[in-house]
Backbone as a printed PyTorch tensor [residue, N CA C, xyz], in Angstrom:
tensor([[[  -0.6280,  -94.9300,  175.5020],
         [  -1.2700,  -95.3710,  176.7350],
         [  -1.1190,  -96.8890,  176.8460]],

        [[  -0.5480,  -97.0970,  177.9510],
         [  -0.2240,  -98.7230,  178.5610],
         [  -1.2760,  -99.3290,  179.7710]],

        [[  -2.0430, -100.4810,  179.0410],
         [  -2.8930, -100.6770,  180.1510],
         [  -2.7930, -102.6190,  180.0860]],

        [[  -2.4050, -102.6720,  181.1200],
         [  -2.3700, -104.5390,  181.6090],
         [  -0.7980, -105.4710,  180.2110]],

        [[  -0.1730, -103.7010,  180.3710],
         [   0.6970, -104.1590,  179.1140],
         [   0.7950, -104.6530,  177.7760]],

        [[  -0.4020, -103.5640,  177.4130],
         [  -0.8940, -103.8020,  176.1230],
         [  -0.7760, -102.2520,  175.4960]],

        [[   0.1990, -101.9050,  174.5230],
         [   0.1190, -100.7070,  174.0770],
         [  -1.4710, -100.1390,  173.1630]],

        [[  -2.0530,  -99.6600,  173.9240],
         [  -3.2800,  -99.4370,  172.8170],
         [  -3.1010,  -98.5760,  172.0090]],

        [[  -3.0470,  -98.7580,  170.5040],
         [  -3.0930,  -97.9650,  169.4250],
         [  -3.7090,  -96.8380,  169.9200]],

        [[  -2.8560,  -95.2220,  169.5550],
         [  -3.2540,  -94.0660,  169.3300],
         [  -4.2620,  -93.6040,  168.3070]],

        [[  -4.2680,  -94.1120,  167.8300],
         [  -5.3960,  -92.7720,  166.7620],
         [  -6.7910,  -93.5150,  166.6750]],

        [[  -7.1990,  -94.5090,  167.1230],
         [  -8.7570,  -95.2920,  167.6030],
         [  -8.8470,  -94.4420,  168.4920]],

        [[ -10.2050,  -94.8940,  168.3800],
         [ -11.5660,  -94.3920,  169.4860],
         [ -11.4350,  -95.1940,  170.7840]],

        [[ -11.6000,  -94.9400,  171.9020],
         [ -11.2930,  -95.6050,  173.0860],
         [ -12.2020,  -97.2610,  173.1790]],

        [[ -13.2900,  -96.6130,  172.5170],
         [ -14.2410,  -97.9310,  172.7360],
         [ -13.7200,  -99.2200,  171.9660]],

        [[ -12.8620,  -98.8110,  170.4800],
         [ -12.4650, -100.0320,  169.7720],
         [ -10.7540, -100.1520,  170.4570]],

        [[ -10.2630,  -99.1200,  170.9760],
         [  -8.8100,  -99.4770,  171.3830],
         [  -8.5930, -100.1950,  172.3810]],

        [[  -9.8070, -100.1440,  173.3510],
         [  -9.7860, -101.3120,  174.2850],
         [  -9.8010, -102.5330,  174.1120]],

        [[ -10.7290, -102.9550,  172.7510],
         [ -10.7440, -104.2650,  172.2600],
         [  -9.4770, -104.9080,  172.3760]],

        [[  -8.6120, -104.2090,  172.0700],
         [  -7.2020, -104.6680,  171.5990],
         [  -6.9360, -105.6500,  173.0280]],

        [[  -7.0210, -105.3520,  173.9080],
         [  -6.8180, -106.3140,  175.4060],
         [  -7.3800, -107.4300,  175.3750]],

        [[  -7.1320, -108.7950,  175.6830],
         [  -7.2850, -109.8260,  175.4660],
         [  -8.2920, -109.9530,  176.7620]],

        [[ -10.1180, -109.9910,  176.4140],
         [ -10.8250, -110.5450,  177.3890],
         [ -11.2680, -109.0130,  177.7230]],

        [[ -11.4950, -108.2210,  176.4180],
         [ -11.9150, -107.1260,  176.3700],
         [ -12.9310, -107.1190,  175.1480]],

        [[ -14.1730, -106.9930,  175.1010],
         [ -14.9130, -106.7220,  173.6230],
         [ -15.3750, -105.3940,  174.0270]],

        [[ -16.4740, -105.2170,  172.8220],
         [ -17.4830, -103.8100,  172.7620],
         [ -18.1630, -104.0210,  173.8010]],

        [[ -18.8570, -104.5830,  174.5760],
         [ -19.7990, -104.6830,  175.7460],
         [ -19.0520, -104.2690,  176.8690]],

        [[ -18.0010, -105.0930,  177.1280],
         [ -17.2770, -104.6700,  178.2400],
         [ -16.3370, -103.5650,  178.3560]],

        [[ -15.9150, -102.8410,  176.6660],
         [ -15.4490, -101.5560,  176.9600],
         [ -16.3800, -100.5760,  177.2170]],

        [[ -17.5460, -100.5790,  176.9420],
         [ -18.4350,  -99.5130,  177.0560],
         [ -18.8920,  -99.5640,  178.4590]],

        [[ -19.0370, -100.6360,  179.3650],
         [ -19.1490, -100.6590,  180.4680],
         [ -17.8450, -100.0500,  180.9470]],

        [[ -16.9140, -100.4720,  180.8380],
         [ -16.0350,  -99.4090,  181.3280],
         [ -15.6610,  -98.0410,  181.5180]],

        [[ -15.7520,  -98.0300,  180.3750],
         [ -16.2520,  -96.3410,  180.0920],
         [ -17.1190,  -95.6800,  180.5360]],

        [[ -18.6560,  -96.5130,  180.7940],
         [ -19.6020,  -95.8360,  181.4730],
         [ -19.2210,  -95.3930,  182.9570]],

        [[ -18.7480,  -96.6570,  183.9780],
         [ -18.1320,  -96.6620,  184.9660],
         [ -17.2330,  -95.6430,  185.5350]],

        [[ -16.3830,  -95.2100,  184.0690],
         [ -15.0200,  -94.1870,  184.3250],
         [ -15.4210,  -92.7090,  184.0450]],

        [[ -16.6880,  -92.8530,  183.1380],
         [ -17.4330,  -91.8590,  183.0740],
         [ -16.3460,  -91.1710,  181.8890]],

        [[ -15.7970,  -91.8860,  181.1760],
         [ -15.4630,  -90.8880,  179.5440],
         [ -16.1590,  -91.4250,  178.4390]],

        [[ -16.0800,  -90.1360,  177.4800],
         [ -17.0060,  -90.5400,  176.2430],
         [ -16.3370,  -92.1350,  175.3760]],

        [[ -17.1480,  -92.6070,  174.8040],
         [ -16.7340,  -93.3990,  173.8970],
         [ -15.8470,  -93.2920,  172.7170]],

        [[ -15.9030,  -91.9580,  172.1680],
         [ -15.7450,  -91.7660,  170.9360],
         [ -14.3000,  -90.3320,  170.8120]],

        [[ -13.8790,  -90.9100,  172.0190],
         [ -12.5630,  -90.2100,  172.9260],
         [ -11.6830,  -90.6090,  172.1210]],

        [[ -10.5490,  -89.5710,  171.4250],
         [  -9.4520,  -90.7050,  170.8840],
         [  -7.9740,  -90.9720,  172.0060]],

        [[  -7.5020,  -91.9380,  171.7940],
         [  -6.3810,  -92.0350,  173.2470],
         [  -5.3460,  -90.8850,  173.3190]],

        [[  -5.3830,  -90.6460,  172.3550],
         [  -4.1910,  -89.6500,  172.1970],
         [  -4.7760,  -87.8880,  173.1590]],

        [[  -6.1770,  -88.1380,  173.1460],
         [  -6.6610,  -86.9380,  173.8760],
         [  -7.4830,  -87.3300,  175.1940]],

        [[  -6.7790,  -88.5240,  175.6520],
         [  -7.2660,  -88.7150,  177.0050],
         [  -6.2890,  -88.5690,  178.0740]],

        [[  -6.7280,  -87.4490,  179.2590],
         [  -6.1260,  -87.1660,  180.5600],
         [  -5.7420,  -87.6010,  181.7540]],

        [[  -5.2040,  -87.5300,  182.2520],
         [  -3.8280,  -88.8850,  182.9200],
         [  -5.3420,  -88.6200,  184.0720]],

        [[  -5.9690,  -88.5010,  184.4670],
         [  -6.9990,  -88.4580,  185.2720],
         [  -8.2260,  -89.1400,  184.6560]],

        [[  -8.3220,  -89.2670,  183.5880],
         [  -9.2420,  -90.0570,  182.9920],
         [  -8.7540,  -91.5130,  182.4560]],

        [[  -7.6780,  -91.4810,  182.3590],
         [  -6.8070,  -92.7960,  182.1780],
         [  -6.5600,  -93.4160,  183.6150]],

        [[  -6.8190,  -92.6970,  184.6810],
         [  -6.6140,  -93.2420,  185.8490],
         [  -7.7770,  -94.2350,  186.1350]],

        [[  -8.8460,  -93.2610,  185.7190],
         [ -10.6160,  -93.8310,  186.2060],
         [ -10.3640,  -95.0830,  185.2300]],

        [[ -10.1930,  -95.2790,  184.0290],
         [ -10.3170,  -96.3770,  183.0260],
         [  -9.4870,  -97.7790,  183.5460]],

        [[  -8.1840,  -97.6420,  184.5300],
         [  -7.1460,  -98.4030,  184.7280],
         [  -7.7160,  -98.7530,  185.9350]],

        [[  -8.7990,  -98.0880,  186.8800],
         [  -9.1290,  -98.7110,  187.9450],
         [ -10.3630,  -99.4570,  187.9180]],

        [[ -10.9310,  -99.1070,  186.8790],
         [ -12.2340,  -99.6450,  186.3030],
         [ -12.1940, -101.2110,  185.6370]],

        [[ -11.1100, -101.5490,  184.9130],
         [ -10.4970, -102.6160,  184.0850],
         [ -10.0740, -103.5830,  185.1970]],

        [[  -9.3720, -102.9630,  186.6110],
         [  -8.7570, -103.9150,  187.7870],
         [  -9.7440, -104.9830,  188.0230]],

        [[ -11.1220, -104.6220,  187.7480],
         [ -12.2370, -105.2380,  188.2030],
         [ -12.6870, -106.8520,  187.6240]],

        [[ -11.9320, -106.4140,  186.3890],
         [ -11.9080, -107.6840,  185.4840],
         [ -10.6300, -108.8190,  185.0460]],

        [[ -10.9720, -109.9900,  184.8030],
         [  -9.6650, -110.6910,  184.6200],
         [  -9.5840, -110.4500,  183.5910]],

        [[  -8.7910, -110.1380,  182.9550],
         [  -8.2080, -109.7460,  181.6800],
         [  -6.5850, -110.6310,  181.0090]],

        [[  -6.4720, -110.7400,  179.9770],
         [  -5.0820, -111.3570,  179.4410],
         [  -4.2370, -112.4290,  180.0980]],

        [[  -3.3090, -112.7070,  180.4070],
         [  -2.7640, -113.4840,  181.4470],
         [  -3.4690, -114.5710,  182.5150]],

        [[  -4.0090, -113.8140,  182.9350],
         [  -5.2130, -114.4410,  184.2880],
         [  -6.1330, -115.2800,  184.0980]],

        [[  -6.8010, -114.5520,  182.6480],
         [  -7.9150, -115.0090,  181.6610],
         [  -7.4450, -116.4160,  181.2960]],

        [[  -6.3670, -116.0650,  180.2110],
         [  -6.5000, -117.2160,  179.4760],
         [  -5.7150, -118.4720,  180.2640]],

        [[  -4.9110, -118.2260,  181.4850],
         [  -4.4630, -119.2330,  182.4580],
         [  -5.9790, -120.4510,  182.8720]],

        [[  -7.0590, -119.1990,  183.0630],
         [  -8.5430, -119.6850,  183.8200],
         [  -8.7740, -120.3450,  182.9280]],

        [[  -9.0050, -120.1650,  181.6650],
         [  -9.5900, -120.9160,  180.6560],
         [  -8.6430, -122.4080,  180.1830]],

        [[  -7.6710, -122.2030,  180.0660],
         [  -6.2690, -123.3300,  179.7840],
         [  -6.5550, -124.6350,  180.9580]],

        [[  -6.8380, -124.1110,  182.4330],
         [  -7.1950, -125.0910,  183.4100],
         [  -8.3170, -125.5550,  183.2230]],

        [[  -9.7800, -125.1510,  183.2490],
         [ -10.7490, -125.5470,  182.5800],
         [ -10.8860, -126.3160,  182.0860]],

        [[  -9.8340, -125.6820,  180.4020],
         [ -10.1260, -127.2580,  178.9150],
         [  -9.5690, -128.4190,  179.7590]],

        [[  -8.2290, -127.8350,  180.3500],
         [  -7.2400, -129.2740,  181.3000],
         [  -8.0930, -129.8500,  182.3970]],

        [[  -8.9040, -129.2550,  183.0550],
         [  -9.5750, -130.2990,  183.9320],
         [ -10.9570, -130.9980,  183.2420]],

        [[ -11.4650, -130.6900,  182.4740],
         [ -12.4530, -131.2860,  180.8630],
         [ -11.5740, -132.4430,  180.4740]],

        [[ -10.2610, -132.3030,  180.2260],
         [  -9.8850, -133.6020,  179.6600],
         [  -9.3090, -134.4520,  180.8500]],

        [[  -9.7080, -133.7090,  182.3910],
         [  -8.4600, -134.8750,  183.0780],
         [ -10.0560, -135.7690,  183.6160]],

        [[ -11.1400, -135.4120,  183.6370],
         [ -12.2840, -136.1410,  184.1570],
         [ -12.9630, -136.5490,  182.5320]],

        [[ -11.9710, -136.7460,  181.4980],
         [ -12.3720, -137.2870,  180.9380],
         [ -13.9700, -137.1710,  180.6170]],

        [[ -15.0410, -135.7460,  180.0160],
         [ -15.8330, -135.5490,  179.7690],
         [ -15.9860, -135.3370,  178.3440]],

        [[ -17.3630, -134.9800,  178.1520],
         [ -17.4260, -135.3900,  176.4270],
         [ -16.5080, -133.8390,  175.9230]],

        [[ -16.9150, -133.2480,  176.4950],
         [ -16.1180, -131.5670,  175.8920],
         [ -14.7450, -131.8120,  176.3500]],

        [[ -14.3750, -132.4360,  176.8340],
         [ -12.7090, -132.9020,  177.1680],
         [ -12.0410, -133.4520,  176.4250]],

        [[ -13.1180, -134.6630,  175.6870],
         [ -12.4110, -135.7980,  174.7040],
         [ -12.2890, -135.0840,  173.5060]],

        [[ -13.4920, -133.7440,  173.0440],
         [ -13.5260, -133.1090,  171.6510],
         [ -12.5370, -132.2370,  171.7550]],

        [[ -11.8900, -131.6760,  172.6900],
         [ -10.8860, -130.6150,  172.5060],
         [  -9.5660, -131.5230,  172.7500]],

        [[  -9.4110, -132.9980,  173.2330],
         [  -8.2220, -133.5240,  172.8030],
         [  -8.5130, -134.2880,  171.6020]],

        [[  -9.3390, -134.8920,  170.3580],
         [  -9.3630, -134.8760,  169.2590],
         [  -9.2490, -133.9200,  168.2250]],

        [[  -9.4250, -132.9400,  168.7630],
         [  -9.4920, -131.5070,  167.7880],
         [ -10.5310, -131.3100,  166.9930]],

        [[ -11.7760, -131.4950,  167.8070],
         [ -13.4300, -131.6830,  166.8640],
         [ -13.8790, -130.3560,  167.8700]],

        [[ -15.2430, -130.2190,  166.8870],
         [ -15.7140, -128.9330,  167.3300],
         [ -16.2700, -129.7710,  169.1460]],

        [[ -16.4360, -128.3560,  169.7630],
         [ -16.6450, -128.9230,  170.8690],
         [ -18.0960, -128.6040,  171.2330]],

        [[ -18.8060, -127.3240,  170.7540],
         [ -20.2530, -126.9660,  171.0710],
         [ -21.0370, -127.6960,  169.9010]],

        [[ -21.0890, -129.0240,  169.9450],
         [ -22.4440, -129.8270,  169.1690],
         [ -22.2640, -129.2670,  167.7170]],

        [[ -21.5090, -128.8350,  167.0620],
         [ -21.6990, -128.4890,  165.2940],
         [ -21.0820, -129.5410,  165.0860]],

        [[ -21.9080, -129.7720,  163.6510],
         [ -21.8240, -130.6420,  162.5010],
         [ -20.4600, -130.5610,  162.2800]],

        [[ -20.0670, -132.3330,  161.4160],
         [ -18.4140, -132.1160,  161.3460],
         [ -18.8000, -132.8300,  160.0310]],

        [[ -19.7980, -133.5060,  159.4590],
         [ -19.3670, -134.5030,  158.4610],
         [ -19.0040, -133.5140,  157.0490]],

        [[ -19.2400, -132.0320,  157.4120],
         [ -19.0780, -131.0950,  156.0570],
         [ -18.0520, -129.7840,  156.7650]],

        [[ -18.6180, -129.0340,  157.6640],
         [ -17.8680, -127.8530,  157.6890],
         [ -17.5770, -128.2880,  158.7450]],

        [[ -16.5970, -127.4700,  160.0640],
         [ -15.5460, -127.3210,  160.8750],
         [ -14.3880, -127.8410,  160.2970]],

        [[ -13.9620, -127.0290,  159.4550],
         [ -13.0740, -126.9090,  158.4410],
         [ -11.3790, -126.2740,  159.2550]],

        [[ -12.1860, -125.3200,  160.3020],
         [ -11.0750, -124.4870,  160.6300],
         [ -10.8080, -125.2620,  162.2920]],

        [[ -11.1640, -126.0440,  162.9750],
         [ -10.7650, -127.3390,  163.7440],
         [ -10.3880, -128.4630,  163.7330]],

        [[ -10.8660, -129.1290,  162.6900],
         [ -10.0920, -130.2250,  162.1680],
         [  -8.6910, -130.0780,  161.0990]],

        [[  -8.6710, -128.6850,  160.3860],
         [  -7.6040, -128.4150,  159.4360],
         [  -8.5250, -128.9730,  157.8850]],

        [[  -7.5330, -127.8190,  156.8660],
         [  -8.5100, -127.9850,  155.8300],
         [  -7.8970, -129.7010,  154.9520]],

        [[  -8.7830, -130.4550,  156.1590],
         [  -8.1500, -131.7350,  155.0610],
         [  -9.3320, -132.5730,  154.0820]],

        [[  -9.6000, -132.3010,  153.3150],
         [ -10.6190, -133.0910,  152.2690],
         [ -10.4930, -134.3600,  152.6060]],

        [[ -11.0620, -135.1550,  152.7410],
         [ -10.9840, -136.8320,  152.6350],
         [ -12.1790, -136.9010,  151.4820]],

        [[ -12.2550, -136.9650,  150.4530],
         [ -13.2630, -137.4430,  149.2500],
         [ -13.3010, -139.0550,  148.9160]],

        [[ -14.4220, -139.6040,  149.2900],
         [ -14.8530, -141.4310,  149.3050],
         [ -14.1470, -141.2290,  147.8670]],

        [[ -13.9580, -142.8250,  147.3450],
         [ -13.8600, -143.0100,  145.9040],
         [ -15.0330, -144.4040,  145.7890]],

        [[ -15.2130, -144.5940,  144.6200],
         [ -15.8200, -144.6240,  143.6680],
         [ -16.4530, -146.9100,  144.8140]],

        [[ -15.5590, -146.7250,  144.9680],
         [ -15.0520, -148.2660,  145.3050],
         [ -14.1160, -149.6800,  144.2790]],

        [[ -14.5510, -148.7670,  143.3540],
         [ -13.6050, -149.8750,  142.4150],
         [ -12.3630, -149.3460,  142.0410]],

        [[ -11.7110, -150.1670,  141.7920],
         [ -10.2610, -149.9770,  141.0210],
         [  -9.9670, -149.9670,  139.8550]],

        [[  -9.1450, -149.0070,  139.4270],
         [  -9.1740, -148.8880,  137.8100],
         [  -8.6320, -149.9630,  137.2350]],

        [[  -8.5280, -150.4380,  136.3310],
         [  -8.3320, -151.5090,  135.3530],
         [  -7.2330, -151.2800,  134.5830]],

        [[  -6.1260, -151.4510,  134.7650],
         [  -5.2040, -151.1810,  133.8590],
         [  -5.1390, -151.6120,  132.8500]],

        [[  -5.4160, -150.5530,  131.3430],
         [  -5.3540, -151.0890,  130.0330],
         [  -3.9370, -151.5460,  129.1270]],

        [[  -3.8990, -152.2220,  128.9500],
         [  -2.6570, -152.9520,  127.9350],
         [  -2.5300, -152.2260,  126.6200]]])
């Protein structure tokens, strides 16, 4: 099953195979599902080109993949073109929602240690 051109894995449950779509979680597949009116716990491989219809018209409703992450890409880009504080942290590469940096955001800045030294210089012995 092909939906917004995303092959969703066969042998999952509909509710986690949707995840797989970019700008799809558990909240919003289950709303979908409620909407399309199939069970959750459906596997794709046993869903009916009539129930795959309801799911594909149900999903139209949302921006999903492509669209999504275009919306979001303009966003960070207009954050940094008015030059705002969440503009300047995502062109430094610092966390951008207010967390602490002097220890962890490890995985935004890159894992680079900077460890102070001591302040003195060793003494070279003769």
């Amino acid at each position: 099953m092909r939906i917004a051109g995303i092959t969703l894995p066969t042998n999952k449950r509909l509710e986690i195979a949707l995840t797989a779509i970019y700008g799809i979680g558990r909240p919003l597949a289950h709303q979908i599902l409620d909407e399309a009116k199939v069970a959750y716990g459906k596997k794709i491989a046993d869903v009916t080109a009539d129930e795959e219809n309801r799911i594909r018209k149900s999903i139209e409703a949302f921006k999903i993949e492509a669209d999504l992450k275009r919306e979001i890409s303009t966003n960070i880009k207009r954050l940094k073109d008015i030059k705002a504080y969440r503009g300047i942290r995502h062109m430094r590469g610092l966390p951008v929602r207010g967390q602490r940096t002097k220890t962890n955001s490890r995985t935004r800045r890159g894992n680079v240690r900077k460890t102070m030294a001591s302040g003195r210089k060793k003494v070279d012995k003769k």
